[in-house]
N, C-alpha and C positions, 0 to 999 in steps of 0.2 A: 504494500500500500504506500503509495504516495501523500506527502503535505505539503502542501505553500501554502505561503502568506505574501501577501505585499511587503510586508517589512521584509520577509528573509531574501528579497530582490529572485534573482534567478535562482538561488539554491532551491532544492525541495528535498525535504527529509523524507527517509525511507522507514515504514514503520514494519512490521510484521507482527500482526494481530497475537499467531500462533506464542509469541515469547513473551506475554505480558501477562499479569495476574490481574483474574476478577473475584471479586468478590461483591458482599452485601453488606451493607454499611447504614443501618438505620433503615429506612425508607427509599436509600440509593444502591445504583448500583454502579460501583465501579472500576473500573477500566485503569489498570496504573503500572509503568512501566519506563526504563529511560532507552529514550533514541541515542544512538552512541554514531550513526554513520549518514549526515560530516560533523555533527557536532555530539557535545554530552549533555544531556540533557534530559531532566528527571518530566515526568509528566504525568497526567490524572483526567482522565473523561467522567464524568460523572451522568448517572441518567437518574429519572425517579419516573413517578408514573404522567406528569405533565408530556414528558417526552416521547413516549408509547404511540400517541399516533403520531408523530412526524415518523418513528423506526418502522411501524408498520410503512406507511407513505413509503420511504425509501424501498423497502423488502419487496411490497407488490409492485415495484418500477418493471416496466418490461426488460429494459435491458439489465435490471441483476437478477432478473428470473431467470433469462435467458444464461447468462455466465454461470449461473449456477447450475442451472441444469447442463451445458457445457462441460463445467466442469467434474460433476458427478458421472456422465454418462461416459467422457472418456477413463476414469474412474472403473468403471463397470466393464467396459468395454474391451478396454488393455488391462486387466486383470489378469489374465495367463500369459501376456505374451511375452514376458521373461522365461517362464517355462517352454514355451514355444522356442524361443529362441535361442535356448540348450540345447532342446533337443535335435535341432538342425544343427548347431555346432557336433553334436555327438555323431552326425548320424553322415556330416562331411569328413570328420579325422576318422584318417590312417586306421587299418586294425592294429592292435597291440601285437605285437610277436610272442612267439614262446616263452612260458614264463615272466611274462610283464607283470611286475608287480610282486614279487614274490621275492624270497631269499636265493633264488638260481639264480638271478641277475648277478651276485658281487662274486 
């Protein structure tokens, strides 16, 4: 995820949702964690229930329905095909010779 401000000029901080801690906090809920890449810096989202329809608003936007489901169905999709793509490695090398693998080799 991406952030700008006006103030940060061109820069935009890099966040990633996934390395921050939420929690519950009274009647809030919050979001808190520090950006470190290009600056350091500590940070806090807070939400409470005021906020709930604008996160709905955002959730049912078409285009994060769309990335999500995007994102989920390749998810789903390529689910085997690291296994798949073993097995074609195994199935292109060489056969093993006599005694591969074993103590006859040394």
């Amino acid at each position: 995820m991406k952030l700008w401000s006006r103030g940060l000029g061109k820069q935009e901080l890099k966040m990633n949702l996934m390395n921050y801690d939420v929690r519950r906090d009274g009647q809030e809920v919050v979001i808190s964690g520090r950006i470190v890449d290009p600056v350091n810096w500590e940070f806090w989202i807070r939400f409470d229930e005021d906020d709930v329809p604008g996160l709905i608003r955002v959730a049912k936007n078409p285009s994060v329905i769309g990335m999500v489901g995007r994102h989920f169905l390749k998810k789903v999709f390529f689910w085997r095909r690291p296994a798949e793509k073993a097995a074609v490695k195994t199935a292109d090398s060489p056969a093993p010779g006599p005694g591969a693998g074993t103590s006859e080799d040394k």
